[in-house]
C-alpha positions as CSV (number, residue, x, y, z in Angstrom):
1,X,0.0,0.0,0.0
2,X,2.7,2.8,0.7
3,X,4.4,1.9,-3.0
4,X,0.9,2.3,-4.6
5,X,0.4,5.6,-2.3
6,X,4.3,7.0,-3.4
7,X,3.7,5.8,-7.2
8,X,0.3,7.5,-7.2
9,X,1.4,11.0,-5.5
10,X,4.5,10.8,-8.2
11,X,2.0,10.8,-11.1
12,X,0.1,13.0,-9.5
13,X,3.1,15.3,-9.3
14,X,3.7,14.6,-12.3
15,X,1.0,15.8,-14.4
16,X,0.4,19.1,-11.9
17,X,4.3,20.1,-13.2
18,X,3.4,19.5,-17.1
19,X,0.3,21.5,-16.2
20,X,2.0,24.4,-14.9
21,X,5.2,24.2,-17.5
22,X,2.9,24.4,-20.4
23,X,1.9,27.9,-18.9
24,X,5.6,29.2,-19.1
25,X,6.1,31.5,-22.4
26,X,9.2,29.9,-23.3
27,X,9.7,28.1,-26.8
28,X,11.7,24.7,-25.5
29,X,10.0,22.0,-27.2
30,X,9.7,19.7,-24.4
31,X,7.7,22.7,-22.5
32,X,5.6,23.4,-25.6
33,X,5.1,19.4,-26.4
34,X,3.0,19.9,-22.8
35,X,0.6,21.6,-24.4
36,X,-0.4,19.0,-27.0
37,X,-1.5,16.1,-24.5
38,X,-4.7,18.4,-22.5
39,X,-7.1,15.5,-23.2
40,X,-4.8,12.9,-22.1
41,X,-3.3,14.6,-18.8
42,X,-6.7,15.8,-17.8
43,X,-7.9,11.9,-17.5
44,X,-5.0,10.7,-15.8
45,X,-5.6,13.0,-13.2
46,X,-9.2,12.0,-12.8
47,X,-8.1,8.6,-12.6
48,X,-5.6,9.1,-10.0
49,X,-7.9,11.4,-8.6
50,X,-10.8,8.8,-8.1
51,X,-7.9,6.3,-6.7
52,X,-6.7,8.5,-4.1
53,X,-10.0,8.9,-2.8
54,X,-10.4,5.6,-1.0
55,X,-7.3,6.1,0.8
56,X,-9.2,8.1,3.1
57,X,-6.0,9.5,5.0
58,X,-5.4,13.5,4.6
59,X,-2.7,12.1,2.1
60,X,-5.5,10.8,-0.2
61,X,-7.4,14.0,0.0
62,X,-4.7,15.9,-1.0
63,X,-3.5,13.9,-3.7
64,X,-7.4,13.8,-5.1
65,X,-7.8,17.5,-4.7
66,X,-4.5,18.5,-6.7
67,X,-5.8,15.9,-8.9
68,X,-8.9,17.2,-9.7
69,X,-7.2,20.6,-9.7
70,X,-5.4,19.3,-12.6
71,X,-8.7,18.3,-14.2
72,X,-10.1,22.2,-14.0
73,X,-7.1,23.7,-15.5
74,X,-7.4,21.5,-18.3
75,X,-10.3,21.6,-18.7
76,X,-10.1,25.5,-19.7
77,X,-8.6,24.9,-22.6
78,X,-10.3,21.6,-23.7
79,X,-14.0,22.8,-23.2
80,X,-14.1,25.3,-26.3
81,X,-13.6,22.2,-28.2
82,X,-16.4,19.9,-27.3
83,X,-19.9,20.7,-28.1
84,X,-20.0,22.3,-24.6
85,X,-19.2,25.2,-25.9
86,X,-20.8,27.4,-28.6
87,X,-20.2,27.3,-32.0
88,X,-17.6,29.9,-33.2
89,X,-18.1,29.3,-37.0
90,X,-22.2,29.1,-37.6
91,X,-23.8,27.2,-39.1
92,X,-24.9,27.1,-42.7
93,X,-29.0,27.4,-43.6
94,X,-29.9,24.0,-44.4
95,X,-30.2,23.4,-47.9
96,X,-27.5,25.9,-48.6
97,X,-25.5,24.7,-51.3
98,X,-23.8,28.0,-53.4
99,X,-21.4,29.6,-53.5
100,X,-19.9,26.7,-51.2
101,X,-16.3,25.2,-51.1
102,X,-15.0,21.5,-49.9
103,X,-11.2,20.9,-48.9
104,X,-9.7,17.9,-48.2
105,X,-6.1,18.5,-46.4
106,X,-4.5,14.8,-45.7
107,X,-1.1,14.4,-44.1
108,X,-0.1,11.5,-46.5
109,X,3.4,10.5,-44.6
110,X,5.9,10.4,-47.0
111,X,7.0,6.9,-47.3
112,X,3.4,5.5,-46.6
113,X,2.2,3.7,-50.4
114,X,-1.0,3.1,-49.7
115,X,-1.9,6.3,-52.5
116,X,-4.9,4.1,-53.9
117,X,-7.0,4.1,-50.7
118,X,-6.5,8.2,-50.7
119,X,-7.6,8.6,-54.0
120,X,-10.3,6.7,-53.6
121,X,-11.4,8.4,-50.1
122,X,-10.9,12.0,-52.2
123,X,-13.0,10.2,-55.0
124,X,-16.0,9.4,-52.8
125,X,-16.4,12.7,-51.7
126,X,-15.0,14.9,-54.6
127,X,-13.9,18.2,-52.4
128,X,-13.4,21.0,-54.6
129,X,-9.6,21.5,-53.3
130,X,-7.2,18.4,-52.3
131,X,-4.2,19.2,-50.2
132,X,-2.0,16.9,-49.4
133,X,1.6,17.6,-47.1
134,X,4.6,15.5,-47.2
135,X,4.3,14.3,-50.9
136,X,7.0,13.6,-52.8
137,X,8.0,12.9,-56.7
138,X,6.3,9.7,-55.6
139,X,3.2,10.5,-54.6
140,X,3.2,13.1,-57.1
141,X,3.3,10.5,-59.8
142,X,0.2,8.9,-58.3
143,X,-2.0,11.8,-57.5
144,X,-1.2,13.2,-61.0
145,X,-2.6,9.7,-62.1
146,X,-5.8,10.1,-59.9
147,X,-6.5,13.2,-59.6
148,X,-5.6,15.8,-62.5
149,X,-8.3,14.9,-64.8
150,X,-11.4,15.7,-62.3
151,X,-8.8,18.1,-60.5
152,X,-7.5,19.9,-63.6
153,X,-5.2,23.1,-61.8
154,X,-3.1,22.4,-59.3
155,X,0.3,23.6,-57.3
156,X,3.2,20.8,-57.2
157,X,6.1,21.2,-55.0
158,X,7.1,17.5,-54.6
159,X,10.1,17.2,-51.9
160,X,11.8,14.2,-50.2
161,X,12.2,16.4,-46.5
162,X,8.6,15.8,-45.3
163,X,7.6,19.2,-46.4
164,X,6.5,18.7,-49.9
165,X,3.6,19.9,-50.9
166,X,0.6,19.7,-53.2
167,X,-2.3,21.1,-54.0
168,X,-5.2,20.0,-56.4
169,X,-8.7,22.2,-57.4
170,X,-11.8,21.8,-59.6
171,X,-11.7,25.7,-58.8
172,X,-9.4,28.1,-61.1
173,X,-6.7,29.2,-59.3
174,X,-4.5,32.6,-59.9
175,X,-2.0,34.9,-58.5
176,X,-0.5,31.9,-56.9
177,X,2.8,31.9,-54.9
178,X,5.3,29.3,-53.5
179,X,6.5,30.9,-50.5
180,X,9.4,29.8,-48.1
181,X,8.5,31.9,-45.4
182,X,10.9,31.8,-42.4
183,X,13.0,28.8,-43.7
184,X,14.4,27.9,-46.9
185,X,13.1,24.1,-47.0
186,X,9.9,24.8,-45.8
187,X,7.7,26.1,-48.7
188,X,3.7,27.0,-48.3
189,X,1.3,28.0,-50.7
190,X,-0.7,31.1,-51.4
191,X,-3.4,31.6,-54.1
192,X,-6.6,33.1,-55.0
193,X,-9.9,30.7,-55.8
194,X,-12.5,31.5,-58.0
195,X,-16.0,30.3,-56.6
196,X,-18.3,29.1,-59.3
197,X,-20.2,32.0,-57.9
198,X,-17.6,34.4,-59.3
199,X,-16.3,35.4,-55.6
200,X,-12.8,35.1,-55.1
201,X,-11.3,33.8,-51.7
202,X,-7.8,33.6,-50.9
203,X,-6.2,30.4,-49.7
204,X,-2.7,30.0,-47.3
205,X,-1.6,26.4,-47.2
206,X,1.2,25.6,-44.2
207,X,3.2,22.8,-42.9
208,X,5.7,24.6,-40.5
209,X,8.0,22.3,-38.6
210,X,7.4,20.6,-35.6
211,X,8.8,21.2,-32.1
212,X,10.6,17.8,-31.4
213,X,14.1,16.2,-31.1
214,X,15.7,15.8,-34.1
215,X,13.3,18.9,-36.1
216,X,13.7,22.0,-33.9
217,X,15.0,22.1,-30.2
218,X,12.3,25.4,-30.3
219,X,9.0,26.3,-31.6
220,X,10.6,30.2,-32.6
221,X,10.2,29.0,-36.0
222,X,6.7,27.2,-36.4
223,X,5.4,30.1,-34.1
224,X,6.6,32.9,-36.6
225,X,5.6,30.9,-39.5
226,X,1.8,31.1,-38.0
227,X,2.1,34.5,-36.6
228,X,3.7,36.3,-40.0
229,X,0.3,34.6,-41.8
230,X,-1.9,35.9,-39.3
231,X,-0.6,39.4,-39.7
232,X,-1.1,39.0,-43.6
233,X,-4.6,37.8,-43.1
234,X,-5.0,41.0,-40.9
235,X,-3.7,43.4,-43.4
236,X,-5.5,41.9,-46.5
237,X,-9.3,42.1,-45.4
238,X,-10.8,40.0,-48.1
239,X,-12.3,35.7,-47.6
240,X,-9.8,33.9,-46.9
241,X,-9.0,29.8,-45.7
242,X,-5.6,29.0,-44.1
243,X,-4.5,25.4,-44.0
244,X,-2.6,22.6,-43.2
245,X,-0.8,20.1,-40.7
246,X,0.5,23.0,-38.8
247,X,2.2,21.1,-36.2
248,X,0.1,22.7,-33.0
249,X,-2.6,21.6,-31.4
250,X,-6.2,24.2,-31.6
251,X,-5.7,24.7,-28.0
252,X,-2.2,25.9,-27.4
253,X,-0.6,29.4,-26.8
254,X,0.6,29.9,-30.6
255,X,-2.3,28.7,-32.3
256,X,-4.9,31.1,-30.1
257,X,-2.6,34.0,-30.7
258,X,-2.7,33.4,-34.2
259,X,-6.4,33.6,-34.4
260,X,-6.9,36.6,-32.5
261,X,-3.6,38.2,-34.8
262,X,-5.4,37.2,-38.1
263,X,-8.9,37.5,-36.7
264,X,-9.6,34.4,-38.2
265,X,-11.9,31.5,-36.6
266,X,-12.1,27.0,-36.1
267,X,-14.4,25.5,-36.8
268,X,-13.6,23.2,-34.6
269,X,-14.6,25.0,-31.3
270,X,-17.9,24.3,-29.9
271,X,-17.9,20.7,-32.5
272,X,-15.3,18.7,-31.1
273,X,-11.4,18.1,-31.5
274,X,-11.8,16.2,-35.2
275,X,-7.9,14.6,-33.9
276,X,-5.9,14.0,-36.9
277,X,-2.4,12.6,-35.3
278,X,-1.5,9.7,-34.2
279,X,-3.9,7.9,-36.8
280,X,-2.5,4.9,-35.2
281,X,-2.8,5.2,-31.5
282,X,-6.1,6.3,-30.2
283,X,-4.7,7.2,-26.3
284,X,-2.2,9.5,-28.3
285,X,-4.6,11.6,-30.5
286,X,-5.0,15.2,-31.0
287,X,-5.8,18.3,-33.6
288,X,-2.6,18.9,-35.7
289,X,-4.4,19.6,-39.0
290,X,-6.5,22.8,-39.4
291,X,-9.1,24.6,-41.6
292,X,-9.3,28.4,-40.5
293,X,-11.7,31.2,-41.9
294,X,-12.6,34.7,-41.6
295,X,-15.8,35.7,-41.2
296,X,-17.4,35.5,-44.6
297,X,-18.4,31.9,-44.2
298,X,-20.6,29.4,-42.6
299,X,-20.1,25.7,-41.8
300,X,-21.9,23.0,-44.0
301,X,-19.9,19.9,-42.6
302,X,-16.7,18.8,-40.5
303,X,-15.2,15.5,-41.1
304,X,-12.7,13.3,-39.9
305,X,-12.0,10.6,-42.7
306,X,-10.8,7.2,-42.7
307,X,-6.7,5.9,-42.2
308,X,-5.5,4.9,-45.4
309,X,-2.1,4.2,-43.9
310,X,-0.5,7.5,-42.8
311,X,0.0,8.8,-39.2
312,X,-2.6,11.3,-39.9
313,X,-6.1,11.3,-40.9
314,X,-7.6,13.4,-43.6
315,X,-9.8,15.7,-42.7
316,X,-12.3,17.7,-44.7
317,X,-14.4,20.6,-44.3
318,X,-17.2,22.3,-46.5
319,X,-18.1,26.0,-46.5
320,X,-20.3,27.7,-47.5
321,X,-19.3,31.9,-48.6
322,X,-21.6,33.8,-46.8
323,X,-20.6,37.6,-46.0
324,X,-24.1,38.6,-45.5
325,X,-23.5,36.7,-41.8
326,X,-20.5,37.7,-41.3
327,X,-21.8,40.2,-38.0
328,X,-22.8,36.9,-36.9
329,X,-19.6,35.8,-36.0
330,X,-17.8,36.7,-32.5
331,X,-14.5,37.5,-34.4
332,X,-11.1,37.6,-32.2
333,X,-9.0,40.3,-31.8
334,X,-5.3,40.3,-30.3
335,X,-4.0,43.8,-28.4
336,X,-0.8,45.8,-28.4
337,X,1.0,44.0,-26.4
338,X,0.2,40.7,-28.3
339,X,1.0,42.2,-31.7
340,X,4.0,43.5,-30.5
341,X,4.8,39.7,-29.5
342,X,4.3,38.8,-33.2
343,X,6.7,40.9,-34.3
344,X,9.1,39.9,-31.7
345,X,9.1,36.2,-32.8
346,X,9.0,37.1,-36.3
347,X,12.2,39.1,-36.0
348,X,13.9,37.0,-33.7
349,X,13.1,33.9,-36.0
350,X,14.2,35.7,-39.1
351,X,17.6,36.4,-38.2
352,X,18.1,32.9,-35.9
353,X,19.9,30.1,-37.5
354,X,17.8,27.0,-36.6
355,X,19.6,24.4,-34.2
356,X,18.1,20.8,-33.9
């Protein structure tokens, strides 16, 4: 009994410090990497929480009550993303089907061959944008194959690093960029859509590295990535979609400033967490891959689709263009100080040489 009372007070002390360090503004990855598991450290404590109880010594109070005290900080930023919460991107009318727009973003991991069961997943749907991250000459040659006759324009940026890129529409595309935006072997895409409406909305698509040993001892780098978009977003008031496996979680520090810098919203919050990563390991799941929109549109669907054999599921999301609603949305807004953070990290990570 006193080695299950030590073991239980150690997790216990455990998850209260990865609670805490997450809190810290500091850009270690093994401090940021505590903000990705919310979900998962919130029910370990309510585990050990309900297991201390019995104990029924002050010991076992305490450990149940710093337990559950874990629980309800966690639980502050996990509720916006259950249908707890309200909706931050409404809903479209029913029946609403123009000017509408479908993206399918999939993660495909680059030496994962199972291209078939993708193609057949974007077949049964038929989004009106494909975007897939980590393809390479490879995959290229297979989605070309696929996809280019029902998916006639398309941006190709095949690389063998785990940040190629490519993008596929039924929609014209124009004024389109390849950007490398804080790093040289990073690229992201930028282009203008024309809706079959006639309305043009501009799309970002991003895959900024990860904070991890042996990718970037520091999330300087993925944060500025995020933050410079969110400032262009801000400048250029026009509909606009930003996109991709962007290596955060909805929930963390980065990815909230980012909203309130661009103004932009997730449709996410107030549905439910949609967790792309780790297709593989349901105890290890949470929301890497992300579909964000100003105000000018209205949710038709959300959907998590199957594995077809990479480490993240597909996700895809239709919209509906709808600036008539757009006072309908509770937009966020970041302050002075915050944009003068953006900056900051934008400056500092342009002039930094990345060490991993």
């Amino acid at each position: 009994m006193a080695f299950f009372q030590i073991a239980l007070g150690g997790l216990v002390a455990l998850l209260l410090f990865a609670t805490v360090i997450a809190k810290l503004p500091l850009r270690w990855w093994w401090i940021r990497a505590c903000e990705f598991p919310r979900l998962q450290l919130a029910s370990a404590a309510l585990v050990a929480a309900l297991l201390a109880l019995p104990l029924g010594s002050p010991w076992g109070w305490s450990l149940a009550a710093t337990g559950l005290l874990v629980v309800a900080l966690q639980a502050r930023f996990i509720l916006p993303w259950t249908r707890l919460w309200p909706v931050q991107v409404k809903d479209a009318e029913p029946g609403q089907t123009a000017p509408c727009i479908s993206l399918l973003i999939a993660n495909v991991l680059t030496p994962n061959r199972r291209a078939a069961e993708l193609i057949a997943i974007i077949h049964q749907h038929e989004p009106d944008l494909v975007l897939t991250l980590e393809s390479d000459a490879w995959w290229q040659k297979h989605l070309d194959a696929g996809l280019e006759a029902a998916w006639p324009h398309s941006v190709k940026i095949p690389l063998d690093n785990l940040y190629g890129m490519h993008l596929y529409s039924r929609l014209p595309l124009s004024d389109t960029r390849v950007e490398w935006l804080i790093q040289d072997d990073i690229p992201s895409i930028h282009t203008d859509v024309t809706l079959e409406s006639g309305d043009t909305i501009r799309l970002h698509a991003l895959h900024p590295r990860p904070p991890a040993p042996n990718e970037s001892e520091e999330t300087l780098w993925r944060d500025a990535e995020l933050l410079l978009i969110g400032q262009a977003v801000h400048r250029t008031p026009m509909p606009t979609i930003v996109a991709g496996d962007l290596n955060d979680v909805a929930w963390s520090r980065t990815t909230r400033l980012f909203c309130r810098i661009s103004g932009m919203l997730d449709p996410r919050r107030g549905r439910g967490m949609y967790s792309t990563f780790h297709a593989r390991y349901p105890l290890l799941r949470w929301p890497l891959d992300h579909i964000f929109t100003t105000e000018h549109f209205t949710l038709v669907a959300l959907e998590r689709l199957p594995y077809f054999g990479s480490d993240h599921f597909p996700i895809l999301a239709s919209l509906c263009f709808r600036p008539s609603r757009s006072d309908e949305h509770d937009t966020p807004e970041a302050d002075g100080e915050e944009r003068a953070w953006a900056r900051t990290t934008i400056g500092e990570a342009s002039v930094r040489e990345q060490k991993t």
